[in-house]
C-alpha angles and dihedrals in degrees: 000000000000101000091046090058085041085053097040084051088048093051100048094051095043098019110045099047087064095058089046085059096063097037118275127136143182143073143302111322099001130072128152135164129208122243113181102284093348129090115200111191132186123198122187124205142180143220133175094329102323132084140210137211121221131194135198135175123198136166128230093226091065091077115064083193107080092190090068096062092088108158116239084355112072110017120048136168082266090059113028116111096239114048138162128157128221110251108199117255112279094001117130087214135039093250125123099199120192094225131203095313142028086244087064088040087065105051087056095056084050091054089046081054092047102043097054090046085060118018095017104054074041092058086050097051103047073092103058123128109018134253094357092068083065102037107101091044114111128199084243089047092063085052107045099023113079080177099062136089087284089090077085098058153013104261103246093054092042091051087053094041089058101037086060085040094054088042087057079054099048104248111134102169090053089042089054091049090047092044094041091049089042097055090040092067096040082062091237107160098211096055092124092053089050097051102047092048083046079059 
């Protein structure tokens, strides 16, 4: 208990700052920043002397209610649509772990530092800009390609997530073949009637 209060210590007096730096506000675990429509979010959490860092990207226009865009309230990196978590160069798990010594406990928290500054803002910018970061995605693609955006998310929701975020674009036609492929593999029945109405 004790070095996961030490690393959480470390984090908010090397780590934080950083996200400050680039924009993102809020309080322990939670911090998010506002990018036009996207909100990018970030949560931290321990367990038994290591912590994880957690991402998550949502868009204001997923949400018909306005009231519940609430900045570093309604939407984390637990609940955002799109969602990843930076894993430690060369670790077979996520965990930053303290170590044995403060000095090891450092250089987790360097290679926290490290790693968003990399593969975190990288995580944030696959969606810049929008919808051209998603453009070349296809309903089959999420299926077959481990590779593809599909890492963020199981097939069936991530069909649904981008046919409502085709429809906000005004692309009907992309936003039927999402919403027809994602029904289908929720084995919903009237999935030809929904995505036609959603036509």
């Amino acid at each position: 208990m004790g070095n996961s209060r030490a690393l959480r210590s470390l984090i908010s007096r090397h780590v934080i700052p950083d996200l400050d730096q680039v924009g993102f506000d809020g309080r322990w675990p939670h911090y998010a920043r506002a990018v036009g429509e996207r909100l990018d979010t970030v949560a931290f959490w321990g367990y038994r002397g290591q912590y994880f860092i957690d991402l998550g990207v949502d868009f204001a226009f997923l949400y018909q209610r306005k009231r519940r865009w609430r900045k570093n309230l309604d939407v984390t990196a637990w609940s955002a649509e799109f969602r990843g978590r930076l894993k430690p160069p060369g670790a077979h798990d996520f965990a930053f772990p303290y170590g044995a010594s403060r000095a090891e406990a450092e250089v987790a928290v360097a290679n926290m530092r490290n790693l968003f500054a990399s593969a975190g803002l990288g995580f944030f910018n696959r969606f810049e800009p929008m919808p051209a970061a998603v453009r070349s995605v296809t309903p089959t693609q999420l299926i077959r390609d481990p590779n593809s955006i599909s890492d963020l998310g199981t097939g069936a929701r991530l069909c649904l997530v981008l046919a409502r975020i085709w429809e906000h674009y005004d692309d009907p036609e992309r936003s039927v073949r999402f919403a027809r492929k994602g029904l289908i593999l929720t084995r919903f029945r009237g999935h030809r009637d929904c995505a036609a109405n959603a036509a």
